[in-house]
C-alpha positions as CSV (number, residue, x, y, z in Angstrom):
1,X,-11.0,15.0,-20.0
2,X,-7.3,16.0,-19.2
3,X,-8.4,18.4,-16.5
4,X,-10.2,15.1,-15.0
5,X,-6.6,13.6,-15.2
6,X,-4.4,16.0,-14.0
7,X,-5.9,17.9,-11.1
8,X,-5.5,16.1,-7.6
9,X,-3.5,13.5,-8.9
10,X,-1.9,12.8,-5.6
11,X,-3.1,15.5,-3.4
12,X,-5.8,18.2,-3.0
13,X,-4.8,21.5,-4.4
14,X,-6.6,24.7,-4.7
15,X,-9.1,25.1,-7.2
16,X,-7.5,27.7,-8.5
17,X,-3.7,26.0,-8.4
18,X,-3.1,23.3,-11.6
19,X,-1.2,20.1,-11.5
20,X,1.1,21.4,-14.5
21,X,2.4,24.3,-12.5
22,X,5.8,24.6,-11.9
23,X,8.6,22.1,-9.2
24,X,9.3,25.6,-8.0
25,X,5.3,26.6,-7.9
26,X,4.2,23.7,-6.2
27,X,6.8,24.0,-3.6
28,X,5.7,27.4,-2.9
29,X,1.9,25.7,-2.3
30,X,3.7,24.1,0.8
31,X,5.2,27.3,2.1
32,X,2.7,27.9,4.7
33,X,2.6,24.1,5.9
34,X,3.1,24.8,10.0
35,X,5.4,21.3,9.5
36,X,7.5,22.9,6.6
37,X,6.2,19.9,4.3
38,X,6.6,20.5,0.6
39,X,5.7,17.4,-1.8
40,X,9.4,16.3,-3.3
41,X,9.3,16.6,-7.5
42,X,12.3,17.7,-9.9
43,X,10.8,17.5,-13.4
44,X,8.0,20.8,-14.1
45,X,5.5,18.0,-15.5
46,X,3.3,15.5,-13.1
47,X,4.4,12.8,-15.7
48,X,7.7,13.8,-15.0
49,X,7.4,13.9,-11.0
50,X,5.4,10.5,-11.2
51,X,7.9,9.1,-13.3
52,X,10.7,10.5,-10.6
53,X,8.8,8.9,-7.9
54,X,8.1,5.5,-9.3
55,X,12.0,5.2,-9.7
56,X,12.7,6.0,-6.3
57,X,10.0,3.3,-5.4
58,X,11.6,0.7,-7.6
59,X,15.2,1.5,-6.8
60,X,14.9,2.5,-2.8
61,X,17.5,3.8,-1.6
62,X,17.9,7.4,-3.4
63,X,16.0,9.0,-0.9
64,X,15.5,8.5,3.0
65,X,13.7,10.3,5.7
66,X,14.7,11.6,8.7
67,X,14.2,9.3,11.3
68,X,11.8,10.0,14.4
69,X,14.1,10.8,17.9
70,X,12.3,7.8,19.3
71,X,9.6,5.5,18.0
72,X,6.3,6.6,17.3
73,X,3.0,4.1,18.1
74,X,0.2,5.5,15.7
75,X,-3.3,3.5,16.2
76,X,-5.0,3.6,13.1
77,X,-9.1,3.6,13.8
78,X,-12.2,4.4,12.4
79,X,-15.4,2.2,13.6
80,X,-16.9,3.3,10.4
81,X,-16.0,-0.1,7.9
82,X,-14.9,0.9,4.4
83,X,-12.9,4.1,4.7
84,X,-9.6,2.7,3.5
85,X,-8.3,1.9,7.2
86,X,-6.2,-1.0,6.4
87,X,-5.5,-0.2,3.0
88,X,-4.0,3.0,4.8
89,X,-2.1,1.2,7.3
90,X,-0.4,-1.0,4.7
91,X,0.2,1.2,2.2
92,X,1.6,3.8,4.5
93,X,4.2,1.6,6.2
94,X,5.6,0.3,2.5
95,X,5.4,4.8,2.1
96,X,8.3,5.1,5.0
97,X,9.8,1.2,5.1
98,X,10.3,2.1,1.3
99,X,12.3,5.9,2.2
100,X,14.4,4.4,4.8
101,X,12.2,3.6,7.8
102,X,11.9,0.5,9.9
103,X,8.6,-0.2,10.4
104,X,5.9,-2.6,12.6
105,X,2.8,-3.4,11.5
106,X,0.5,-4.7,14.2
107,X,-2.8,-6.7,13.1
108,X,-5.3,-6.6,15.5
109,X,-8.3,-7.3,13.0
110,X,-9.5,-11.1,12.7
111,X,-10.1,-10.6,9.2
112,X,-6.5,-10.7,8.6
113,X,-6.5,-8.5,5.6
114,X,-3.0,-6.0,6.7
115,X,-1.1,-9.2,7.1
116,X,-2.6,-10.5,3.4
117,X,-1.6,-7.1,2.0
118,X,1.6,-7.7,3.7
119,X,2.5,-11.1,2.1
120,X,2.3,-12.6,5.5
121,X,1.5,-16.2,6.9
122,X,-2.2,-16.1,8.8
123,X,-3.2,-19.7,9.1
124,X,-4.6,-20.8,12.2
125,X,-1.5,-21.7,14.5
126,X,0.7,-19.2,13.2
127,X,2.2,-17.2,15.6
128,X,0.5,-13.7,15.6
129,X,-1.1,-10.7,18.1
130,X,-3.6,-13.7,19.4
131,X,-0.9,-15.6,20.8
132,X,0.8,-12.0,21.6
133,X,-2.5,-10.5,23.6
134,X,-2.5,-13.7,25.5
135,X,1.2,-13.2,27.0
136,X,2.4,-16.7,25.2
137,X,4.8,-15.5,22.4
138,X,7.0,-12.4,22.7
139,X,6.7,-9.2,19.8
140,X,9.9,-10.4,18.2
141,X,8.2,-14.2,17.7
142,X,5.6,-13.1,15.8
143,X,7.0,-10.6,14.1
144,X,7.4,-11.6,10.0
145,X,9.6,-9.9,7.6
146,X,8.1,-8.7,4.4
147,X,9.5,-10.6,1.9
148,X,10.1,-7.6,-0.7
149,X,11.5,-5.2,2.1
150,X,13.3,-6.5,5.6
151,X,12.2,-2.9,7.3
152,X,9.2,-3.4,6.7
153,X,7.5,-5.8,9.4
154,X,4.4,-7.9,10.4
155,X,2.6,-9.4,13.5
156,X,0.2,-11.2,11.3
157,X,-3.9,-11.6,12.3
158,X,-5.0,-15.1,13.1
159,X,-9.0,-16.3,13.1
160,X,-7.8,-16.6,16.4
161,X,-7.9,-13.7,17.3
162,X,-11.8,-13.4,16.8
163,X,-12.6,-15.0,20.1
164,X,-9.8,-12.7,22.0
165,X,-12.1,-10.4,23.2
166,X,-14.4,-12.8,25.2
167,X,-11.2,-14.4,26.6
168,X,-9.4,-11.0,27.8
169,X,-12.4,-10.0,29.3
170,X,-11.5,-12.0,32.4
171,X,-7.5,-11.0,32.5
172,X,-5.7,-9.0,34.4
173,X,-4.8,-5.8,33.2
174,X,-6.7,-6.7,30.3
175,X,-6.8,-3.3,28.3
176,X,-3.1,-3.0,28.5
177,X,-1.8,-6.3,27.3
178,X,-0.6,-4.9,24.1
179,X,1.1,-2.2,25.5
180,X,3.3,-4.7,27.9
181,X,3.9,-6.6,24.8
182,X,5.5,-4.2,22.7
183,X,7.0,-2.6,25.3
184,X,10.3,-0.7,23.9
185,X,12.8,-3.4,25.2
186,X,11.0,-5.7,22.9
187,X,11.7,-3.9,19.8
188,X,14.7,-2.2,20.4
189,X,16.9,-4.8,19.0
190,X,15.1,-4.3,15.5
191,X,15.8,-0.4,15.5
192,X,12.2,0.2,14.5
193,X,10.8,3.8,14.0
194,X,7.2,3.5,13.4
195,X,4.7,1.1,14.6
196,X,1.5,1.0,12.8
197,X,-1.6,-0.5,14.3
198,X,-4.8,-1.7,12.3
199,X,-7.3,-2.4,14.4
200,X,-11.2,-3.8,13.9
201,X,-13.7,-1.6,12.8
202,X,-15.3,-1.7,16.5
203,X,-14.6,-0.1,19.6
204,X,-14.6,-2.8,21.6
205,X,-11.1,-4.4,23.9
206,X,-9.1,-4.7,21.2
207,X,-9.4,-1.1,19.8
208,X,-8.4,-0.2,23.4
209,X,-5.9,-2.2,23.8
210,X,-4.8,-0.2,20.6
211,X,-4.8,2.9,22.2
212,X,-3.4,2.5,25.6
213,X,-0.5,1.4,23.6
214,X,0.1,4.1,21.2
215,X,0.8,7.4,21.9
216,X,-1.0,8.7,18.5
217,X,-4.2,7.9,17.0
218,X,-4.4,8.3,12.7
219,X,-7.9,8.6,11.3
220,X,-8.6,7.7,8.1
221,X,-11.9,9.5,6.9
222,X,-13.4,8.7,3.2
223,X,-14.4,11.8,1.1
224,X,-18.1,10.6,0.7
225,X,-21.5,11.5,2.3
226,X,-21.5,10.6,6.2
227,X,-17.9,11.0,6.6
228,X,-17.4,12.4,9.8
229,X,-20.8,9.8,11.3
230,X,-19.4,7.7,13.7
231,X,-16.1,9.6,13.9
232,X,-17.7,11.3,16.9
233,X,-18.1,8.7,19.1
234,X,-14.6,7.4,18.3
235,X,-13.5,10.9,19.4
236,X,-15.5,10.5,23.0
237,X,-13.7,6.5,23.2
238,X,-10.4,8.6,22.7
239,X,-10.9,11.0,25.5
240,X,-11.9,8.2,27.9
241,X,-8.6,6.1,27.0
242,X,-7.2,9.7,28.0
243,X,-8.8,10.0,30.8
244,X,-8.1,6.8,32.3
245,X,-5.5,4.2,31.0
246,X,-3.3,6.8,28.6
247,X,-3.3,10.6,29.2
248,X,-0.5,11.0,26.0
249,X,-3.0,10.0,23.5
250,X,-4.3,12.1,20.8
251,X,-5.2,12.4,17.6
252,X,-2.0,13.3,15.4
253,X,-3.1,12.7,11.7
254,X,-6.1,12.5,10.1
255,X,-5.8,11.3,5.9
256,X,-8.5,11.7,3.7
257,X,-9.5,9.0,1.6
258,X,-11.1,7.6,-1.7
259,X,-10.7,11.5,-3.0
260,X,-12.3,12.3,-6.3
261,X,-11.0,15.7,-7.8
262,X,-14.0,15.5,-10.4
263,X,-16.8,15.9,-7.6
264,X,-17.5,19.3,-5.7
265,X,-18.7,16.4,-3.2
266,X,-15.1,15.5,-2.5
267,X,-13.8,19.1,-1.8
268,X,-17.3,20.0,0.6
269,X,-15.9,16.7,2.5
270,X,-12.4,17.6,2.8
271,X,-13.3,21.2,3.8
272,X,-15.8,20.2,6.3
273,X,-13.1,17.3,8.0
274,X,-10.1,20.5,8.0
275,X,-12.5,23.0,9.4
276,X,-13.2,20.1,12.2
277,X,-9.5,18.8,12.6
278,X,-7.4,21.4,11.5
279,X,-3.6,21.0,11.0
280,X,-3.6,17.5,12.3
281,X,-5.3,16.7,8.2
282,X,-2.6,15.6,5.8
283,X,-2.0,17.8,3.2
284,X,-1.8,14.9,0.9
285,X,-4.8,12.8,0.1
286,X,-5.4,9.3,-1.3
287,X,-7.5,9.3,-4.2
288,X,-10.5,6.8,-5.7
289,X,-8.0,4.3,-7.6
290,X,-8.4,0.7,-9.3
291,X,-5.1,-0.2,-8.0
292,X,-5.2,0.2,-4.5
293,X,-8.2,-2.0,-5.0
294,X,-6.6,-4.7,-6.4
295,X,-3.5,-5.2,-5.2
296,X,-3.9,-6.8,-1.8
297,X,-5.4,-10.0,-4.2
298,X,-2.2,-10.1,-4.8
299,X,-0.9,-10.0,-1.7
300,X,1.1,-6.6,-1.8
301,X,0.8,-3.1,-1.1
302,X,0.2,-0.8,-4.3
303,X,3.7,0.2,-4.0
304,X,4.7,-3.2,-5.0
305,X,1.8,-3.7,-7.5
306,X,1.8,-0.4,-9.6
307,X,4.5,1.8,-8.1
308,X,4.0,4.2,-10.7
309,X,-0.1,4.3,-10.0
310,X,-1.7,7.8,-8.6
311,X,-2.5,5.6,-5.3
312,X,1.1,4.3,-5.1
313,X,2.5,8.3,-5.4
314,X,-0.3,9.5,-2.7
315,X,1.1,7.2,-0.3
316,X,4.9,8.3,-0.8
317,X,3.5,12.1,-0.4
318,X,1.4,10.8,2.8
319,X,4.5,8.9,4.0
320,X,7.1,11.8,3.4
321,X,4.6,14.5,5.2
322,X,4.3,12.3,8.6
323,X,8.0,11.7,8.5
324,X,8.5,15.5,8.2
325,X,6.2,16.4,10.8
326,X,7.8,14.1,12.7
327,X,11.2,15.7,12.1
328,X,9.2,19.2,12.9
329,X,7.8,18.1,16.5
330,X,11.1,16.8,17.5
331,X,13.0,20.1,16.4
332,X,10.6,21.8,18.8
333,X,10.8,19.3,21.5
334,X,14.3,20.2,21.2
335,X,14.7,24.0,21.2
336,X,11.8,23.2,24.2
């Protein structure tokens, strides 16, 4: 029962590597990360490093993560419903809003459920990315400040927005409208690193309004049978945004979610998703946990509801690996 505890708490490890190894073992696990990224823990017991963790969640400020050299646009997709694609978005922006980072959350599915998690206001008339889509509010209207962190930022979903496809079908430009609208003098006055988009699980305009305005695309993929069906055609929908409204785009991150260390299921999964996607696969992965589940009810991210829960750590480890391999690209953008 405590090997069922302790391995892949808050990331997938080697079979062969235990979670009670050593601070200075498991920073050796990282040593051949391409990006440099190393998991932070000072005590040489997971308790310990949880325990470390959770206080930096509750009392932010202690540690802070290099900021990006300009402001990244991540689109975060997956047509596939249920693989934790909201859940990611959310929790992931309270990961680098908590270390530091300003960051935009963009809701762009009708259902609303980002801005719940988010503790923001999405009745009908609020202002939010229907209004924003349409061209009749500006980013910085819209925007709402999470109540529990000020960098950590909202353009709520409105059941609005659930008849905005049929209406932008007939506009011009129509598969760049959000692209105009958060155009870098909108949000340069709030000093925002990362901008998180959540959209639909679909493919339809506003999924690709999505990615003609990022730059990055983040795939969440669930650690269960059929993970990679559907992610295919998502992948041909990305090279046709490429090949004709936004050549930049690519996939930069895929996470793996809903991770069980008890099931040989789990690890065929991840290897099978790495062998396809290579280094662009977070070291860090999100396990199967009760809290994550329940604490958008609550309207809050799992870093607010249980900062000290397995879920809550996996996102801080997920948070401080994109930050760092942020840090990387830009060091060799430099040097370049």
């Amino acid at each position: 029962m405590s090997g069922e505890s302790t391995n892949h708490v808050s990331r997938e490890t080697p079979r062969t590597v235990s979670r009670e190894t050593s601070a200075g073992t498991r920073g050796s696990e990282g040593a051949g990360d391409p990006y440099g990224y190393s998991p932070i823990t000072t005590d040489d017991t997971p308790i310990g490093a949880a325990a470390q963790r959770a206080s930096e969640v509750l009392h932010p400020g202690g540690a802070s993560l290099p900021k990006p050299a300009r402001r990244r646009v991540l689109t975060i997709a997956n047509q596939k419903g249920g693989v934790g694609k909201t859940t990611t978005a959310v929790n992931l922006a309270a990961a680098l809003a908590l270390q530091g980072l300003s960051v935009l959350v963009v809701d762009l599915d009708p259902q609303g459920n980002a801005s719940t998690a988010l503790g923001a206001d999405h009745t009908s008339g609020t202002p939010s990315s229907y209004e924003l889509l349409l061209g009749e509010i500006t980013a910085t209207e819209a925007i709402q400040r999470n109540p529990k962190n000020p960098r950590l930022m909202c353009i709520p979903a409105t059941i609005d927005l659930a008849g905005a496809e049929i209406e932008l079908v007939s506009m011009v430009a129509r598969e760049g409208r959000l692209k105009t609208a958060l155009a870098d003098s909108a949000l340069d006055g709030l000093g925002i690193d990362f901008v998180l988009i959540d959209c639909p699980p679909s493919l339809g305009l506003l999924t690709v309004n999505a990615m003609v305005a990022a730059s990055e695309v983040l795939i969440p993929i669930q650690c269960e049978y059929y993970a990679l069906e559907g992610v295919g055609q998502l992948l041909r929908n990305i090279e046709l945004v490429q090949a004709h409204l936004n050549p930049a785009l690519h996939v930069s991150t895929v996470i793996l979610t809903m991770y069980d260390g008890r099931t040989k299921l789990a690890d065929q999964v991840a290897d099978e998703v790495r062998g396809h996607f290579g280094s662009a696969v977070l070291k860090s992965v999100i396990p199967r946990s009760v809290k994550v589940s329940e604490a958008p009810g609550y309207g809050m991210t799992v870093l607010d509801y249980d900062p000290g829960s397995r879920g809550a750590m996996s996102y801080l480890d997920a948070g401080r690996e994109m930050a760092a391999r942020a840090a990387a690209n830009d060091g060799r953008k430099g040097e370049a």
